[in-house]
KEDO-169149 format. One record per atom (N, C-alpha, C, CB): residue number from 1; chain; atom name; x, y, z. Coordinates in Angstrom, 3 decimals, decimal comma, always signed. Each point is the difference from the previous one (the first is absolute). Glycine has a CB too. Layout:
# residues N
{k:NUM c:A a:CA c1:X c2:Y c3:Z}
...
This chain:
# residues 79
{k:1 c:A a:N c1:-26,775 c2:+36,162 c3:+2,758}
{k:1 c:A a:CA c1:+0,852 c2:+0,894 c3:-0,749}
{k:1 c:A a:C c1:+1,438 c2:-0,528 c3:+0,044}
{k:1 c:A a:CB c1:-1,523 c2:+1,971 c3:+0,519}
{k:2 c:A a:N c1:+2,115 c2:-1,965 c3:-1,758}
{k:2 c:A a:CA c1:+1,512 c2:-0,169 c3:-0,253}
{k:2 c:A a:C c1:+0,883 c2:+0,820 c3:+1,038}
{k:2 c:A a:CB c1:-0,519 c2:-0,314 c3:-2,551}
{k:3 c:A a:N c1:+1,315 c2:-0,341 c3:+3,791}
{k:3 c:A a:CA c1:+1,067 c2:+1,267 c3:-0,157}
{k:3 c:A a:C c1:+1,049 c2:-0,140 c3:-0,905}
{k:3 c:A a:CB c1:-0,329 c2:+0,469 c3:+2,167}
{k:4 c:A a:N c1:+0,143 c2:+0,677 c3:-2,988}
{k:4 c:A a:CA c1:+1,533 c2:-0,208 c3:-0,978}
{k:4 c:A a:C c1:+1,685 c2:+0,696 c3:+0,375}
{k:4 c:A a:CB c1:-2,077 c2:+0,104 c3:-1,961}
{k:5 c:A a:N c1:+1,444 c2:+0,093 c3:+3,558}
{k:5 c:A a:CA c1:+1,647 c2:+0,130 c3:+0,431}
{k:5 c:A a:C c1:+0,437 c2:-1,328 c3:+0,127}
{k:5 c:A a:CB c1:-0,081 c2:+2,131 c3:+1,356}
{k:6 c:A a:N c1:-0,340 c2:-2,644 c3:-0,835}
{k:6 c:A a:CA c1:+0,418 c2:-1,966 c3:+0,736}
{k:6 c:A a:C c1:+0,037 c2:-0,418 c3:-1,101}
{k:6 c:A a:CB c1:-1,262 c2:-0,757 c3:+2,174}
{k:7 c:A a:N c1:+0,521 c2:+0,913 c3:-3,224}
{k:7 c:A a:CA c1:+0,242 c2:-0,832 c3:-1,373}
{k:7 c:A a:C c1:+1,343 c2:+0,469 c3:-0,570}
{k:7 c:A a:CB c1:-2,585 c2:-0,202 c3:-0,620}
{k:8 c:A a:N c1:+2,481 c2:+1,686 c3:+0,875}
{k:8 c:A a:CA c1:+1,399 c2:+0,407 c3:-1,017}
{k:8 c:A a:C c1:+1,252 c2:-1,025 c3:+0,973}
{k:8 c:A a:CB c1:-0,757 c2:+3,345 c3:-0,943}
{k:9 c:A a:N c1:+0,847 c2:-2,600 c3:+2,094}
{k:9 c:A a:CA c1:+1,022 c2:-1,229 c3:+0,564}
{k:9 c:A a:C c1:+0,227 c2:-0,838 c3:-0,021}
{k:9 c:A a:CB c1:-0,060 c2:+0,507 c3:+0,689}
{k:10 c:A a:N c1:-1,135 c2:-1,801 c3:-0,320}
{k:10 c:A a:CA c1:+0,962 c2:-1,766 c3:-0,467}
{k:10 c:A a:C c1:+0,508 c2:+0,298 c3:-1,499}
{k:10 c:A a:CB c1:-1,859 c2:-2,164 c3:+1,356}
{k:11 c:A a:N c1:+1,141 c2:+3,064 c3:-2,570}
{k:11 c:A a:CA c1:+0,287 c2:-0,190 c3:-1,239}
{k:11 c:A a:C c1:+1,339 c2:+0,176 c3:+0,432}
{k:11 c:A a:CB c1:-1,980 c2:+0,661 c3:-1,547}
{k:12 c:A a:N c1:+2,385 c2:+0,205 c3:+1,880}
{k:12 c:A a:CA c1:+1,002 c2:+0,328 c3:-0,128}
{k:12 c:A a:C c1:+1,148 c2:-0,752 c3:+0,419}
{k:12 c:A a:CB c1:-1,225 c2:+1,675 c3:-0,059}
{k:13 c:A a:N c1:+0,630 c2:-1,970 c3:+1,659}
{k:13 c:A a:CA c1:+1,333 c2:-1,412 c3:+0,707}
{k:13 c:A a:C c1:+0,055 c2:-0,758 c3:-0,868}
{k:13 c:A a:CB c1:-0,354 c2:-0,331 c3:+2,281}
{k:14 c:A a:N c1:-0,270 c2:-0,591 c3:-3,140}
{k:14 c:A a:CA c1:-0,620 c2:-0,870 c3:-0,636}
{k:14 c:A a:C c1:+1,138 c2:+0,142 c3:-0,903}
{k:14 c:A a:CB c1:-2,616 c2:+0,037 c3:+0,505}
{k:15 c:A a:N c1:+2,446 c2:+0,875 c3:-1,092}
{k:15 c:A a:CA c1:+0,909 c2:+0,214 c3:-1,312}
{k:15 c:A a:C c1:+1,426 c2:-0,019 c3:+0,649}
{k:15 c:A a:CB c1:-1,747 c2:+1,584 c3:-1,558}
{k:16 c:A a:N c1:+2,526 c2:-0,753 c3:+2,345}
{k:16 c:A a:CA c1:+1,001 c2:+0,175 c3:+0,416}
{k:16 c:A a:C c1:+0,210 c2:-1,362 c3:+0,725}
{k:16 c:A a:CB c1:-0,158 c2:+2,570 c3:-0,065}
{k:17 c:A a:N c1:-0,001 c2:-3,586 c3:+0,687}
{k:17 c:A a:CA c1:-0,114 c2:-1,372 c3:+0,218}
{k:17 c:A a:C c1:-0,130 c2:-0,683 c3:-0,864}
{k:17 c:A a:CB c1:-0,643 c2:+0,347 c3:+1,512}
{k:18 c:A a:N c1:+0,281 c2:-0,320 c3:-2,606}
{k:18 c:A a:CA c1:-0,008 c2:-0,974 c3:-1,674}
{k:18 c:A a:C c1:+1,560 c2:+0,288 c3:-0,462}
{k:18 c:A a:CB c1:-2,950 c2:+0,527 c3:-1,122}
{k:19 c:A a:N c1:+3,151 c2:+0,954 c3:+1,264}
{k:19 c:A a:CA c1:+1,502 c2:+0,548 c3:-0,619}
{k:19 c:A a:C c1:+1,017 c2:-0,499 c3:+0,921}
{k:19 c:A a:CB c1:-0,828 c2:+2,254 c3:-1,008}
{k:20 c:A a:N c1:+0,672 c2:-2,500 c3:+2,340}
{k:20 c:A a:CA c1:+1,093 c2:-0,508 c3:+0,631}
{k:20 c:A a:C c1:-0,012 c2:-1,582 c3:-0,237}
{k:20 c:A a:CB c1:-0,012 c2:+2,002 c3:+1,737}
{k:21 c:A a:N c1:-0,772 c2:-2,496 c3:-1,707}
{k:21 c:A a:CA c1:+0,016 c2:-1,555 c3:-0,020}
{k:21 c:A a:C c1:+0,678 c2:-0,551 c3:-1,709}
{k:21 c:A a:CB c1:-2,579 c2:-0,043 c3:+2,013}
{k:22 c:A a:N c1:+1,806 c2:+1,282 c3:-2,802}
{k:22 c:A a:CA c1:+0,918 c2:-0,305 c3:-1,015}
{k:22 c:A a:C c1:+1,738 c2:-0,041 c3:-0,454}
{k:22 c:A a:CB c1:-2,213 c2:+0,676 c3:-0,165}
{k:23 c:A a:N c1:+2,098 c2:+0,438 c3:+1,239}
{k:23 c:A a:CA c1:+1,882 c2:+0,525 c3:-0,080}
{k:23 c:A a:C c1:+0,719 c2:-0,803 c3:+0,398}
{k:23 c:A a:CB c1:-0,123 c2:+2,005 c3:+0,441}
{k:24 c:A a:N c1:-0,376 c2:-2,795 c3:+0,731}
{k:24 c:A a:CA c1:+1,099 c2:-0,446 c3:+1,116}
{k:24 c:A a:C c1:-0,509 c2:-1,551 c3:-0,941}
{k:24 c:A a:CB c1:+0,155 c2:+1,864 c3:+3,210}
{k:25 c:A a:N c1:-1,119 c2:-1,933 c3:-3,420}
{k:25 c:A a:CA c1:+0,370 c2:-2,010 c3:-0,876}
{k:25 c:A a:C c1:+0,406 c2:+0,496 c3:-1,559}
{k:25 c:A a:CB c1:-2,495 c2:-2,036 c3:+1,322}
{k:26 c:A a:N c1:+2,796 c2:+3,231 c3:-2,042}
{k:26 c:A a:CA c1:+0,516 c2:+0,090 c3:-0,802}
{k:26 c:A a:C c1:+1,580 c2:-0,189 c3:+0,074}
{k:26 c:A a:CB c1:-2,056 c2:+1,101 c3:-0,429}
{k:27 c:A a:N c1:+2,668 c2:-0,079 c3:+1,456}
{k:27 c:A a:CA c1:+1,191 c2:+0,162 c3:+0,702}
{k:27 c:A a:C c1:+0,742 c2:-1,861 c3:+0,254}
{k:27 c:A a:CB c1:-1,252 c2:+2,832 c3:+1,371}
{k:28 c:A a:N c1:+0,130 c2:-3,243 c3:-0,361}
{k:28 c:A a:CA c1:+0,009 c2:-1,420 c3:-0,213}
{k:28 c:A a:C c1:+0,744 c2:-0,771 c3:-0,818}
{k:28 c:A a:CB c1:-1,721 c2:+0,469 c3:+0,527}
{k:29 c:A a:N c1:+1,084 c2:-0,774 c3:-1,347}
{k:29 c:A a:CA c1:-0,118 c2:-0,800 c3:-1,593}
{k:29 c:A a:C c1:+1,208 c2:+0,251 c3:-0,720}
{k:29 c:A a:CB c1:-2,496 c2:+0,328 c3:-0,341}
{k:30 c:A a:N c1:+2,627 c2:+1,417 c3:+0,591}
{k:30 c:A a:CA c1:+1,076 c2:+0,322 c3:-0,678}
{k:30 c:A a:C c1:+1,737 c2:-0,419 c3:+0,670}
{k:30 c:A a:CB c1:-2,025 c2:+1,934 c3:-0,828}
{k:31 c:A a:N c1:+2,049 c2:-1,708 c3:+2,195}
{k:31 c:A a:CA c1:+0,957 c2:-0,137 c3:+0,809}
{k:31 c:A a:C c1:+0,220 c2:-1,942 c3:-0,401}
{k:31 c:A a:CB c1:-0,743 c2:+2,587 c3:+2,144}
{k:32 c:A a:N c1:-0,186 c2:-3,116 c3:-1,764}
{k:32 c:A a:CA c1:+0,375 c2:-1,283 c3:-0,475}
{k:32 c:A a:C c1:+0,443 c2:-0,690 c3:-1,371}
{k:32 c:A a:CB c1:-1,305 c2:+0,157 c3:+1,662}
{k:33 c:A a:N c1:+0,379 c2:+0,130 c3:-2,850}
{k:33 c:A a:CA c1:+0,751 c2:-0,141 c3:-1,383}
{k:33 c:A a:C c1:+1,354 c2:+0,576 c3:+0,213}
{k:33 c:A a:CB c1:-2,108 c2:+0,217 c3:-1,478}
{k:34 c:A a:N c1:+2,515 c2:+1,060 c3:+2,117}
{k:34 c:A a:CA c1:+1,735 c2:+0,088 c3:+0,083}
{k:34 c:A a:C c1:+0,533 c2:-1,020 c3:+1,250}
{k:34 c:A a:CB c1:+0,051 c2:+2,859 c3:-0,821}
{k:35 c:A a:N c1:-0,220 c2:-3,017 c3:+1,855}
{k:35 c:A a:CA c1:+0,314 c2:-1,294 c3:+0,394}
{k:35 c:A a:C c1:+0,511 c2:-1,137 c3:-0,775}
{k:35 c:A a:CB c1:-1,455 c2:+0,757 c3:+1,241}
{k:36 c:A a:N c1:+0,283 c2:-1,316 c3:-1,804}
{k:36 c:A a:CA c1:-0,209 c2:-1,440 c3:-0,785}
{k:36 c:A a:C c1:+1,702 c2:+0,032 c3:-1,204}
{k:36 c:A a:CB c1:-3,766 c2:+0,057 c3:-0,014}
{k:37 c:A a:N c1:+3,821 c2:+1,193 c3:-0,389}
{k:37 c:A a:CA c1:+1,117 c2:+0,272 c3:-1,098}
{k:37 c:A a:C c1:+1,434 c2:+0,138 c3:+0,298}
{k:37 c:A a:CB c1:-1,710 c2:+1,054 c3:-0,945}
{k:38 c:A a:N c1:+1,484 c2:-1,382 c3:+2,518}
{k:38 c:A a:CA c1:+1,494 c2:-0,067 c3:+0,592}
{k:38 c:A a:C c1:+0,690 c2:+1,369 c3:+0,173}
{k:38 c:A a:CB c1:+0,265 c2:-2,236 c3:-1,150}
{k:39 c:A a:N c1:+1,110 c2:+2,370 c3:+1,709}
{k:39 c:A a:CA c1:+0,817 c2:+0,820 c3:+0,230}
{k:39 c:A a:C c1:+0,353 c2:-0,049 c3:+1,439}
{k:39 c:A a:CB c1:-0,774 c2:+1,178 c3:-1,895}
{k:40 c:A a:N c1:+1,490 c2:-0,181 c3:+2,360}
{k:40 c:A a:CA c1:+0,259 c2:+0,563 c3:+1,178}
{k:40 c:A a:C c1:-1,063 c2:+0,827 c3:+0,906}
{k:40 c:A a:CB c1:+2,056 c2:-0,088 c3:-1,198}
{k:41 c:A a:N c1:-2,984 c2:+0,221 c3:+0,713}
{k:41 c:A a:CA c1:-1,291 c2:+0,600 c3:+1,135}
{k:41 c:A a:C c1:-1,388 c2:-0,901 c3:-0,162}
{k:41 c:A a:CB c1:+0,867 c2:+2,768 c3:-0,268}
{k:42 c:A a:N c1:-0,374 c2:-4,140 c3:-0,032}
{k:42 c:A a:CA c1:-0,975 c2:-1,130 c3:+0,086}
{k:42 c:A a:C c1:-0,552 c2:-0,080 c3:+0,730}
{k:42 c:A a:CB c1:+0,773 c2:-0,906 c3:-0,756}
{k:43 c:A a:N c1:-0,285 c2:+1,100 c3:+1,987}
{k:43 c:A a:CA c1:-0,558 c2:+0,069 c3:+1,609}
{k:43 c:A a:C c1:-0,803 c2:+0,729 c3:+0,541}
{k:43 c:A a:CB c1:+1,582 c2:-0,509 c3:+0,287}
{k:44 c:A a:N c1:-0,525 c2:+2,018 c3:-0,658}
{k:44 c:A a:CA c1:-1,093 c2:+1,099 c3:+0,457}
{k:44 c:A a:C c1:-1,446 c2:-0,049 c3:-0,921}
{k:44 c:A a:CB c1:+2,185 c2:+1,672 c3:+0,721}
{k:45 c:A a:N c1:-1,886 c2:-1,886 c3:-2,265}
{k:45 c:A a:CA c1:-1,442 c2:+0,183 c3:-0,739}
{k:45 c:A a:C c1:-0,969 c2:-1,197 c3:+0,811}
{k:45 c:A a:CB c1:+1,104 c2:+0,850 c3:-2,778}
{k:46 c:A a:N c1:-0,805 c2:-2,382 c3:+3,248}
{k:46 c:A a:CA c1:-1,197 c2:-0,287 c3:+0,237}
{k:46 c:A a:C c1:-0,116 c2:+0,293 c3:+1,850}
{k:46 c:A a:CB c1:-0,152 c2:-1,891 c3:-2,493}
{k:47 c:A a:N c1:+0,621 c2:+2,338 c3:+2,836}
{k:47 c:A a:CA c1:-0,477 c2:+0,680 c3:+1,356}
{k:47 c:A a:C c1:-0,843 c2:+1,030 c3:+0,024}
{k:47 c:A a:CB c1:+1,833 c2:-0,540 c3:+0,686}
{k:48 c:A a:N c1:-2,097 c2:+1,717 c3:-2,006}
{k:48 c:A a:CA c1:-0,469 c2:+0,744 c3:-0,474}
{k:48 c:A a:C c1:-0,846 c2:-0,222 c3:-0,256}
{k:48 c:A a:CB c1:+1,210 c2:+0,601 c3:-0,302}
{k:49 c:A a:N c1:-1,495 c2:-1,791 c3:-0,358}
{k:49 c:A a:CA c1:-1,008 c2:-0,833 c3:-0,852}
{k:49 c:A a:C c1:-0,926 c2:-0,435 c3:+1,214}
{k:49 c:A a:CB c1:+1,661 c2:-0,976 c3:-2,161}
{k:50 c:A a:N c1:-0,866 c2:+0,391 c3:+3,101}
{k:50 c:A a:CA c1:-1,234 c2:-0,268 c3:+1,132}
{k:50 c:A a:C c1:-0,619 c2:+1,220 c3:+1,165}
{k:50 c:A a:CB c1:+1,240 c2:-2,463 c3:-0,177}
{k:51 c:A a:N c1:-0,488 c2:+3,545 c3:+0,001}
{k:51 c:A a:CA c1:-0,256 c2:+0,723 c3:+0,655}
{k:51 c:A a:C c1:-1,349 c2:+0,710 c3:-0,466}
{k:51 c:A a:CB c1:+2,400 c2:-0,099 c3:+0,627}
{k:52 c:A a:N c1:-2,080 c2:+0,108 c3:-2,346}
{k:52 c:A a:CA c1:-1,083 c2:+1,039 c3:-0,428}
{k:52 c:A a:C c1:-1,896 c2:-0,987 c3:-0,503}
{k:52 c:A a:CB c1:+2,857 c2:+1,956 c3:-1,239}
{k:53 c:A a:N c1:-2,174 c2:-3,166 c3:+1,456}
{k:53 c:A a:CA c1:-1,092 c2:-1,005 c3:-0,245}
{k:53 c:A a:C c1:-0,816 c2:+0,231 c3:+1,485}
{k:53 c:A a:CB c1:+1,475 c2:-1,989 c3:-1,801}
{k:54 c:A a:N c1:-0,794 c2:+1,774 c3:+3,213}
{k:54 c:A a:CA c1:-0,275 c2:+0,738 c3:+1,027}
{k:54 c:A a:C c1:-0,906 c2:+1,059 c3:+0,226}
{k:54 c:A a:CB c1:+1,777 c2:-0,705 c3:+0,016}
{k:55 c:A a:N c1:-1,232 c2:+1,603 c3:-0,423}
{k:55 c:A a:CA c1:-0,631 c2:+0,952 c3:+0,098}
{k:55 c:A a:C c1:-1,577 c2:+0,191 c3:-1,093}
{k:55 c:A a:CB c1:+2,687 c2:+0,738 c3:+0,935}
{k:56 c:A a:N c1:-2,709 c2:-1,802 c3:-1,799}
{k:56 c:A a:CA c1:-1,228 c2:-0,296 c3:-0,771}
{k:56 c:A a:C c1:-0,885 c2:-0,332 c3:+1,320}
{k:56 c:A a:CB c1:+1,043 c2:-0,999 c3:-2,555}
{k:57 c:A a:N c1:-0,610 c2:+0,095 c3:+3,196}
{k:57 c:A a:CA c1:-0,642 c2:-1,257 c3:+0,633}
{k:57 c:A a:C c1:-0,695 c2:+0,963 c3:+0,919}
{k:57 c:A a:CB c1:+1,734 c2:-2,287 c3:-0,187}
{k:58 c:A a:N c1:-0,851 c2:+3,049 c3:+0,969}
{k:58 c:A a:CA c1:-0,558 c2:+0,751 c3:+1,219}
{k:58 c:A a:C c1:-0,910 c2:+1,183 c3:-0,463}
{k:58 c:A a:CB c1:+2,127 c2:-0,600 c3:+1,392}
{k:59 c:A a:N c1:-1,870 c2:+0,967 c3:-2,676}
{k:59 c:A a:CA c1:-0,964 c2:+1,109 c3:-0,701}
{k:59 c:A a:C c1:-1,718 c2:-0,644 c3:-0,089}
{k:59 c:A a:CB c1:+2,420 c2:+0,972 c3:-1,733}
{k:60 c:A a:N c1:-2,033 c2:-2,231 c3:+1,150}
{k:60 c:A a:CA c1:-1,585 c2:-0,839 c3:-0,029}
{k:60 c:A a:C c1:-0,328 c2:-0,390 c3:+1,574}
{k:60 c:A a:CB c1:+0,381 c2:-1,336 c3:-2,641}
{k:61 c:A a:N c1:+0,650 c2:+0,795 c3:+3,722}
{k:61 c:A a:CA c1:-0,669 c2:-0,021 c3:+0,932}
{k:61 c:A a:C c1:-0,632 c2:+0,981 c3:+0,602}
{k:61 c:A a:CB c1:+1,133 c2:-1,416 c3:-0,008}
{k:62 c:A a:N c1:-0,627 c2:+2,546 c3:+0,194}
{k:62 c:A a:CA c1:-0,595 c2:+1,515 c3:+0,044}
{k:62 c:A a:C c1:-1,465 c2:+0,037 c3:-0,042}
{k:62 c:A a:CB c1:+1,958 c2:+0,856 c3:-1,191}
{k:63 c:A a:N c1:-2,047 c2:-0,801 c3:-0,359}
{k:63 c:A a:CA c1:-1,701 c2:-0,050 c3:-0,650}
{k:63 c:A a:C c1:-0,558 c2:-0,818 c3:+0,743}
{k:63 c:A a:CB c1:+0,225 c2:+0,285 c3:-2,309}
{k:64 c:A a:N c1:-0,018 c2:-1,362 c3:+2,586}
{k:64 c:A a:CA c1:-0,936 c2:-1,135 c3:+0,340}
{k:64 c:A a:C c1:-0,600 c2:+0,411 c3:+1,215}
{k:64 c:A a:CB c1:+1,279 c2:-1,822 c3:-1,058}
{k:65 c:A a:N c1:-0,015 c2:+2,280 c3:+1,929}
{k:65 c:A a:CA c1:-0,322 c2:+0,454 c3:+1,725}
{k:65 c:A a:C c1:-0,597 c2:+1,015 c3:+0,210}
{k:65 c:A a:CB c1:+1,702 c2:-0,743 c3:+0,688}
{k:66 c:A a:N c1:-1,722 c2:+1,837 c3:-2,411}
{k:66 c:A a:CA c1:-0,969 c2:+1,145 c3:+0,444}
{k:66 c:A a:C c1:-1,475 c2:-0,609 c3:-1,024}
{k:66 c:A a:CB c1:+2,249 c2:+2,548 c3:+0,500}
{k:67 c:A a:N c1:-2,040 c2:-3,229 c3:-0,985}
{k:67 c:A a:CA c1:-1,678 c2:-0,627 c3:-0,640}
{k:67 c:A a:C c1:-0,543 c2:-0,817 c3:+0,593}
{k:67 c:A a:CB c1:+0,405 c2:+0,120 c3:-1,877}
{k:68 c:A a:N c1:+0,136 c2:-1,058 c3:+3,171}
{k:68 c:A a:CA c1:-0,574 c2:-0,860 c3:+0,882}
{k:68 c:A a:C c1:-0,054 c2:+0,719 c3:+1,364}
{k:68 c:A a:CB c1:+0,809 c2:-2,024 c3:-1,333}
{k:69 c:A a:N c1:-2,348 c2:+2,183 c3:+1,873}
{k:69 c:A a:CA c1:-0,445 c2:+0,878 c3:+1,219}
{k:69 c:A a:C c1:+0,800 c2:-0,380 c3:+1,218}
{k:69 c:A a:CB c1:-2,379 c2:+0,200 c3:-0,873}
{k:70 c:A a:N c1:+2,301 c2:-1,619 c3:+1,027}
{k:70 c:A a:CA c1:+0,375 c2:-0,850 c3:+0,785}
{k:70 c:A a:C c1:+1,761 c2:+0,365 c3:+0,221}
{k:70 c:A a:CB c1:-2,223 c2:-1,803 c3:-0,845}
{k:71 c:A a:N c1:+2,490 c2:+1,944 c3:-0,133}
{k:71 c:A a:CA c1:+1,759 c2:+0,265 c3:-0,040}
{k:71 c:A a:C c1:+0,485 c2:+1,469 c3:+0,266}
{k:71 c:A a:CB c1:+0,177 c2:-1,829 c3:-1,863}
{k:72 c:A a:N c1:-1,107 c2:+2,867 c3:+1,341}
{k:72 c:A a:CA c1:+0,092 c2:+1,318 c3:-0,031}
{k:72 c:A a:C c1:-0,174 c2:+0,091 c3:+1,580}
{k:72 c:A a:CB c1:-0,894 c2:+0,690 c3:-2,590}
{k:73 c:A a:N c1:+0,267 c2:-1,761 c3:+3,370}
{k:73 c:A a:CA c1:-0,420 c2:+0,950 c3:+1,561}
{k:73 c:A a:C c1:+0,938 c2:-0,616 c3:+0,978}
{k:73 c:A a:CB c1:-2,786 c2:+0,394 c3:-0,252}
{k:74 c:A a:N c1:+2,991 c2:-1,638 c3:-0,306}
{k:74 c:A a:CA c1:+1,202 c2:-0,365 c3:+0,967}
{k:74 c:A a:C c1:+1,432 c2:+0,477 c3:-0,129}
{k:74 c:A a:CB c1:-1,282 c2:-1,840 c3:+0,110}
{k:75 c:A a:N c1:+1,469 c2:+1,829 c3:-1,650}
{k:75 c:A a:CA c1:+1,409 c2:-0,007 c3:-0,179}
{k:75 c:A a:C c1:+0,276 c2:+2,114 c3:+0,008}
{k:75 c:A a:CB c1:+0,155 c2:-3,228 c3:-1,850}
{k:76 c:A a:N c1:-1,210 c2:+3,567 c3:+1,090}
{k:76 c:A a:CA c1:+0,491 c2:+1,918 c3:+0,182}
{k:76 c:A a:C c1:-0,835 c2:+0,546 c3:+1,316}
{k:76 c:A a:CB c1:+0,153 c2:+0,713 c3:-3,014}
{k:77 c:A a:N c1:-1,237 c2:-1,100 c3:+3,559}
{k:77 c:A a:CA c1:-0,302 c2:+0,569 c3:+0,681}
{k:77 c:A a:C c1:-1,611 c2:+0,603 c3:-0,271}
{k:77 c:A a:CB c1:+2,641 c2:+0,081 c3:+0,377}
{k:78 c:A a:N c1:-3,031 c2:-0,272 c3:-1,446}
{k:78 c:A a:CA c1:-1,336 c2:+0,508 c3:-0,917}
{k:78 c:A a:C c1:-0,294 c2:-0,715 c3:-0,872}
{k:78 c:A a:CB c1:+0,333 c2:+1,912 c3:+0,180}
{k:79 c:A a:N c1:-1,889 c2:-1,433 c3:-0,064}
{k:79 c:A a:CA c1:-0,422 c2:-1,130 c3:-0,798}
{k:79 c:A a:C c1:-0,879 c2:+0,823 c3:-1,809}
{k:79 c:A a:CB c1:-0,459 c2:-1,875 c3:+3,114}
């Protein structure tokens, strides 16, 4: 038998984890094209730019450590 509580949930992380990974490498992309165009917050935009590319990176490492057993028991504690 389906449980469709556990199903409703990853759907759900799932989705809300697609929407962040999108934001923060949208945010990204965007912070840098203003970079690239010069001015006076050249700096801050690509510090921004790596921060929010960052935070992509560690969003996918995330998944990986909770979709690999091996990673889920060492690194959180459960497997």
């Amino acid at each position: 038998m389906i449980d469709w509580a556990a199903f409703g949930i990853v759907a759900v992380v799932t989705w809300v984890s697609a929407m962040c990974i999108v934001a923060a490498y949208s945010f990204a992309v965007r912070l840098l094209a203003v970079a690239r165009d010069g001015g006076s917050t050249a700096m801050l935009n690509k510090v921004g730019a790596v921060f929010f590319f960052a935070v992509c990176g560690l969003i996918v490492l995330f998944g990986i450590v909770l979709i690999v057993p091996v990673l889920s028991e060492n690194i959180l504690g459960f497997s």
